[in-house]
C-alpha positions in Angstrom: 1.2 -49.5 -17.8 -1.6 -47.4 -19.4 0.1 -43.9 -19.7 -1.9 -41.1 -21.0 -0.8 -37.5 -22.1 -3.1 -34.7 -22.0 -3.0 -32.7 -25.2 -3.3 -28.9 -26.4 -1.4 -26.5 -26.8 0.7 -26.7 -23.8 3.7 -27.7 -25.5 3.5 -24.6 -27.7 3.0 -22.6 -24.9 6.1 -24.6 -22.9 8.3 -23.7 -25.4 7.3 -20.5 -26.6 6.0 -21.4 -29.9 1.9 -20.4 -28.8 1.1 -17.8 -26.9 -2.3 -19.2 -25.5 -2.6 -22.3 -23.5 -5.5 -24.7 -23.1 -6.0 -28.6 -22.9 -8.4 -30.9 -24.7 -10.2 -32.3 -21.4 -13.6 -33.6 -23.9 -12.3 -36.9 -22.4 -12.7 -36.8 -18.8 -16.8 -35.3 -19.6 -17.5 -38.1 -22.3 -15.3 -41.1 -21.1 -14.4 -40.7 -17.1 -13.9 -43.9 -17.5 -10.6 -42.9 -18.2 -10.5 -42.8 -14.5 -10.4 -46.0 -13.8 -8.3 -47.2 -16.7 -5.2 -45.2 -16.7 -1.9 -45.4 -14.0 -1.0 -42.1 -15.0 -2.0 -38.9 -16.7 0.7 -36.9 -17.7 0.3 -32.8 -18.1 3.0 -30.6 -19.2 3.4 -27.7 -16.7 1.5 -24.8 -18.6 -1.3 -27.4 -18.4 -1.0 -28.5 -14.8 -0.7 -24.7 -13.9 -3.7 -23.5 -15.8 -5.8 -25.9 -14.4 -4.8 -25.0 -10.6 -4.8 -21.6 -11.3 -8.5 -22.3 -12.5 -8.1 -20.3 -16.1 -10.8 -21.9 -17.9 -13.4 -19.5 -19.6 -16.4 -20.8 -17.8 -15.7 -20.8 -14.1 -17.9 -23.4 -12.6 -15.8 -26.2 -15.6 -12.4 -24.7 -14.5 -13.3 -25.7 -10.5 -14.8 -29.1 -11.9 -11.3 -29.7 -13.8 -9.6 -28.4 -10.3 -11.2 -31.1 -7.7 -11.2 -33.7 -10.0 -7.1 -33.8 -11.3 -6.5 -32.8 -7.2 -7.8 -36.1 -6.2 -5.7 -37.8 -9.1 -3.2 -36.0 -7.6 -3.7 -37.1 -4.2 -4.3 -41.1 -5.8 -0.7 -40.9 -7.3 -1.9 -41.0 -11.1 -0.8 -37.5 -11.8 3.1 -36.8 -13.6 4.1 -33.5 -14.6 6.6 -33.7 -17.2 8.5 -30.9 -19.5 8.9 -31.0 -22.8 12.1 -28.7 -23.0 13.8 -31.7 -21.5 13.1 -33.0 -25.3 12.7 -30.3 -27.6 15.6 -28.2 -28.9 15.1 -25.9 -31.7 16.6 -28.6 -34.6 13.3 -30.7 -33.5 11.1 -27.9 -34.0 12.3 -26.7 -37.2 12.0 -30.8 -37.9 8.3 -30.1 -37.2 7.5 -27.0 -39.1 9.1 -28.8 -42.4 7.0 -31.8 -42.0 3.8 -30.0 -41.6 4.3 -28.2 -44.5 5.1 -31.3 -46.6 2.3 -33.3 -45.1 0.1 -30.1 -45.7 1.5 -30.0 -49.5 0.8 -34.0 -49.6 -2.7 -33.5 -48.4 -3.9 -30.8 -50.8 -2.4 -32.5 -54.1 -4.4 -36.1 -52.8 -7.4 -34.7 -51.6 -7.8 -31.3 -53.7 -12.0 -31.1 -52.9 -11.3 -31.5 -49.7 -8.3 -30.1 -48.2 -7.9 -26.5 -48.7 -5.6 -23.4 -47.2 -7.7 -20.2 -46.4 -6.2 -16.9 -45.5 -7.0 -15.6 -42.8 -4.8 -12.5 -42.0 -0.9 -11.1 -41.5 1.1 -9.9 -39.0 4.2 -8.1 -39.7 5.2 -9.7 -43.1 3.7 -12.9 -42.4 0.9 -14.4 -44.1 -1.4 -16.3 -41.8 -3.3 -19.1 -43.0 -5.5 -21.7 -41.5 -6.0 -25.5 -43.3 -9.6 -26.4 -43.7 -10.0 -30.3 -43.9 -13.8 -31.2 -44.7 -14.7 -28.0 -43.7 -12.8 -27.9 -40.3 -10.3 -25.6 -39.4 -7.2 -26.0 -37.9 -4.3 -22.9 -37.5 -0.8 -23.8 -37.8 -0.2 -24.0 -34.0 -2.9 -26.3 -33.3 -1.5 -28.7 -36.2 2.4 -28.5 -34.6 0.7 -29.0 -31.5 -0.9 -32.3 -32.2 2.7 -33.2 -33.8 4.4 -32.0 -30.7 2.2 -34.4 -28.5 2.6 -37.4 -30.5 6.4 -36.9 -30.0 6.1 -36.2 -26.4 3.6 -39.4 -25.7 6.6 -41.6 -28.0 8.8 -40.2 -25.8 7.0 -40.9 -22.3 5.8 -44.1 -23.6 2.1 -43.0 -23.7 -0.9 -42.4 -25.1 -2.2 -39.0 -26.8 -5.6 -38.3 -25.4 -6.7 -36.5 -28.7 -10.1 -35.2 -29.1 -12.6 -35.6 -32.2 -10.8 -32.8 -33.8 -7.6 -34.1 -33.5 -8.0 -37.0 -34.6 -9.9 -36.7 -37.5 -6.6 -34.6 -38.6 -4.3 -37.8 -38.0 -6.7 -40.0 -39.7 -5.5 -37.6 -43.2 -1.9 -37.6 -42.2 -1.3 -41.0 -41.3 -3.2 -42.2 -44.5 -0.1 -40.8 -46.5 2.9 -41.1 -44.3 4.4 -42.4 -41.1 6.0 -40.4 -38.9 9.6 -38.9 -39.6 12.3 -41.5 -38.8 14.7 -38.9 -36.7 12.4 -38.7 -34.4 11.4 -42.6 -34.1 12.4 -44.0 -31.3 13.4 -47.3 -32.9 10.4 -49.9 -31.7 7.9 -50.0 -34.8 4.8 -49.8 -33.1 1.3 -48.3 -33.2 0.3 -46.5 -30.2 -3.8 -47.6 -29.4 -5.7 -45.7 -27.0 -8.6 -47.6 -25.4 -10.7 -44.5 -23.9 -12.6 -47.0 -21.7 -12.8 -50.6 -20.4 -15.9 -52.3 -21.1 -17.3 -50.9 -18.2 -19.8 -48.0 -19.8 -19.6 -44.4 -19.1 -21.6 -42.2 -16.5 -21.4 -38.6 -16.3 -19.5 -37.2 -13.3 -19.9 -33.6 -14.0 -23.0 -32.4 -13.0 -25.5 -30.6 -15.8 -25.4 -27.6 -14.1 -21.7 -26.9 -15.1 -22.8 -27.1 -18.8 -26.1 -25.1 -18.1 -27.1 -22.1 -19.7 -26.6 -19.9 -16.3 -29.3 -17.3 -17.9 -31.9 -20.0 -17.6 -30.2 -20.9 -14.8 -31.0 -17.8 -13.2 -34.6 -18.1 -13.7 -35.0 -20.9 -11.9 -36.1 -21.5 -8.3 -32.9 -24.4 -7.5 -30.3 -22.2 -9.1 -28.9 -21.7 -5.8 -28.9 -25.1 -4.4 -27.2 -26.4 -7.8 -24.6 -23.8 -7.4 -23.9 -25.0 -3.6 -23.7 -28.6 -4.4 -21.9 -29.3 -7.6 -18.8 -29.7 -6.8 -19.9 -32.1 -3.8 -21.8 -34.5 -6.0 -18.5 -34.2 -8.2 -16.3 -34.9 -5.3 -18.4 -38.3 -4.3 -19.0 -39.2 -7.7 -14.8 -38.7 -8.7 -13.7 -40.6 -5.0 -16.2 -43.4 -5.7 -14.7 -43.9 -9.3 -11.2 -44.1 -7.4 -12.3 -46.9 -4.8 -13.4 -48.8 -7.8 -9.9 -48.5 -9.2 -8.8 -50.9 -6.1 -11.3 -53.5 -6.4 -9.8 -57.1 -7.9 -12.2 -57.3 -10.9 -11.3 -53.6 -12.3 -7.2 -55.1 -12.3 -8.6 -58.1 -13.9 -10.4 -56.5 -16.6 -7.4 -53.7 -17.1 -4.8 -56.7 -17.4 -6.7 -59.3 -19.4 -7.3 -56.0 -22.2 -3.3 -55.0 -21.8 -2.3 -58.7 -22.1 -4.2 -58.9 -25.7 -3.0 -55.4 -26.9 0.3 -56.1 -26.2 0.4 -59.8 -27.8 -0.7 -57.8 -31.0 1.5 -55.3 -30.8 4.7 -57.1 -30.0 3.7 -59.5 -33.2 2.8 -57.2 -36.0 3.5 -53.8 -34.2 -0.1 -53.1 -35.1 -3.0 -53.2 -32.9 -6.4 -53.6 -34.8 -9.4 -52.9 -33.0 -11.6 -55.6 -34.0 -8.7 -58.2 -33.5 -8.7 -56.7 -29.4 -12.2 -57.3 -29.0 -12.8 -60.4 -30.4 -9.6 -62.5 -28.2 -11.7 -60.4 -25.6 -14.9 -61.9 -26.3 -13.0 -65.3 -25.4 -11.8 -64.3 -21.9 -15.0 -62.2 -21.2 -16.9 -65.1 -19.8 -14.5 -65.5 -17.0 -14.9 -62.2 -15.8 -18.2 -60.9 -16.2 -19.9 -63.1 -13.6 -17.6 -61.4 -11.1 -17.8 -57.5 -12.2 -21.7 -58.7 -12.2 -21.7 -59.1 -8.8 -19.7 -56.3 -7.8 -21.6 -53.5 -9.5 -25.5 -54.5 -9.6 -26.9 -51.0 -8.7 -24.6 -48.6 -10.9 -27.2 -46.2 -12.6 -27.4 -46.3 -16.6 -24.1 -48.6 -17.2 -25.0 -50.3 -20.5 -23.4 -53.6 -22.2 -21.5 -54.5 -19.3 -21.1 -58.0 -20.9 -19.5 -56.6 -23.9 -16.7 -54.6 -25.1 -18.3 -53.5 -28.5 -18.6 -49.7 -26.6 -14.5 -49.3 -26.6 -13.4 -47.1 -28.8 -10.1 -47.5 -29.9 -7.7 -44.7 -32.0 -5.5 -46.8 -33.9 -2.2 -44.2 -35.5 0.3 -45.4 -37.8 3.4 -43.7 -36.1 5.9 -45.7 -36.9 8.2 -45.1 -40.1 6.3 -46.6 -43.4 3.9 -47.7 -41.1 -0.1 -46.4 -42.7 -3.0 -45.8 -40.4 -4.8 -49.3 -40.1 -8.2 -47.7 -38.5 -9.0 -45.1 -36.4 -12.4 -45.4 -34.8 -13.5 -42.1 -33.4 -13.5 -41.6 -29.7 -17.3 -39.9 -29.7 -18.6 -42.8 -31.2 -19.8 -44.5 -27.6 -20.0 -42.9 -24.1 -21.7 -39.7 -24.9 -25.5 -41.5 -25.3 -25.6 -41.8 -21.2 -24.7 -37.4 -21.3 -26.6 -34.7 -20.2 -28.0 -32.8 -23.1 -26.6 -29.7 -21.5 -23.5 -31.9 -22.0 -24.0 -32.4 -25.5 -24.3 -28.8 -26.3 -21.6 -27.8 -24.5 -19.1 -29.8 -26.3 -20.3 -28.3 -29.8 -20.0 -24.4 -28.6 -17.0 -23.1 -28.8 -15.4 -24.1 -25.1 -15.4 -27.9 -27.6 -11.6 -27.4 -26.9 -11.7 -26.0 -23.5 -9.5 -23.1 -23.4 -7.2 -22.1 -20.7 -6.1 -18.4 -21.2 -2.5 -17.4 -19.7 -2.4 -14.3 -17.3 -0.6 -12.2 -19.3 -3.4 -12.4 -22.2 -6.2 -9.5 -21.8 -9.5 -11.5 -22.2 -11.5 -8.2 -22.2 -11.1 -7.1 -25.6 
């Protein structure tokens, strides 16, 4: 079953550890694929709640996020799990200790590239961010990414890291594997196949990523405004039809089947290994998914699964990164370019802001 946890800071802000909450949703605007592919998406509650609660800073992305995990919802792919069922404070203490070791780790091996930089204090304590090749992360995004790997061990599932996150992991799990308390005793890699071979087309409408000054000046703004969230809503309930044809199960198990031979043989699953013991059932499928979707607007190498991204992490005791491929290396070439732009501003991580934090200052 293709599990897949939603990622941020919610676990921080679950357990008290953050005071801000927000998600990583870059997935379902470059791969909505995802869609199609997973049987459930699991949020933690401070997730699930900002997003029905619509707290996202740009409005028109916060009712996009709204309609879109409603009609998961409504499909049955949507769990709402807690991490205080798993965390106790021995766990995160656990955490803290092996972020600074890794931290330590990464500065002595990579001492050009992996700096601390101060960047203030409160009370009597000194806060400082890590800068890895020039990107920045603060101590609770780092525990957070740790937190989710442990939750997604722990649910059996995938993390659905972003660009930043995983260009993090692909430093840490080059020097260690994963703390053995918190192992659940299968030595395994987790994979996370963003998307079958069956390309990417946007489902968010341009206008959400628009620049609503231009916006303003122009003579459809209102008619955009009226109808975004009903092309959404056909565009989100077609994807879920698709989930019931035949071929989509076909393609979904044939791709499980070879993962999991892999894994269950080496505990690794190597991206390049997938694909090709693809390639050899391929043939016996395409003709079919052919024939089902002639008319879908800019799908590209529908005969071929060289567009799946996979993020391959070492989590496992002793057990190294293999590869990790990043997950904007395909999907985003059939984007708006309001799209584009939007996921380098700073809403990259799109941030969910709790009630009780005064956005006004």
């Amino acid at each position: 079953m293709n599990r897949l946890l939603v990622t941020g800071l919610g676990p921080g802000y679950d357990l008290g550890v953050c005071s801000v909450c927000n998600a990583d949703l870059d997935w379902i605007m470059q791969y909505p694929s995802i869609l199609l592919w997973a049987d459930k998406i699991i949020f933690t509650p401070a997730i699930w709640d900002s997003i029905q609660k619509e707290r996202s800073e740009t409005k028109e992305a916060a009712k996009c996020f709204k309609l879109i995990f409603d009609i998961a919802e409504t499909n049955g792919i949507i769990e709402i799990s807690n991490p205080s069922e798993i965390f106790d404070d021995s766990l995160e203490d656990m955490i803290d200790a092996q972020i600074e070791k890794d931290i330590n780790s990464l500065k002595i091996i990579f001492p050009e590239k992996v700096k601390e930089k101060h960047i203030g204090k409160t009370k009597d304590v000194d806060l400082t961010e890590t800068i890895i090749d020039g990107i920045g992360y603060c101590p609770p995004y780092i525990w957070a990414i740790y937190a989710n790997i442990i939750l997604a061990r722990m649910w059996n599932a995938n993390c659905l890291f972003n660009e930043h996150s995983l260009h993090f992991c692909r430093y840490k799990f080059g020097i260690s594997g994963f703390p053995q308390e918190v192992d659940v005793g299968l030595k395994q890699s987790f994979a996370t196949l963003f998307k079958s071979f069956l390309p990417n087309d946007t489902i968010i409408p341009k206008y959400v990523f628009a620049d609503k000054n231009k916006c303003k000046q122009c003579k459809s703004e209102q008619k955009c405004n009226d109808t975004y969230l009903i092309e959404l809503e056909k565009k989100v309930l077609e994807l879920f039809k698709w989930r019931e044809y035949d071929e989509l199960q076909q393609v979904k198990s044939v791709i499980n089947t070879i993962a999991d031979k892999h894994a269950k043989s080496n505990g690794l699953i190597v991206p390049d290994e997938v694909i090709n013991d693809f390639n050899k059932e391929k043939k016996k499928i395409q003709k079919r998914i052919r024939s089902v979707f002639p008319k879908v607007r800019r799908w590209v190498n529908i005969t071929t699964v060289l567009s799946i991204p996979i993020a391959v992490v070492g989590l496992a005791t002793s057990n190294p990164l293999i590869t990790l491929t990043g997950a904007t290396t395909v999907g985003v070439s059939q984007a708006a370019k309001e799209l584009i732009e939007f996921l380098k501003n700073k809403y990259r991580w799109v941030g969910f802001i709790p009630e009780n934090i005064d956005t006004t200052k």
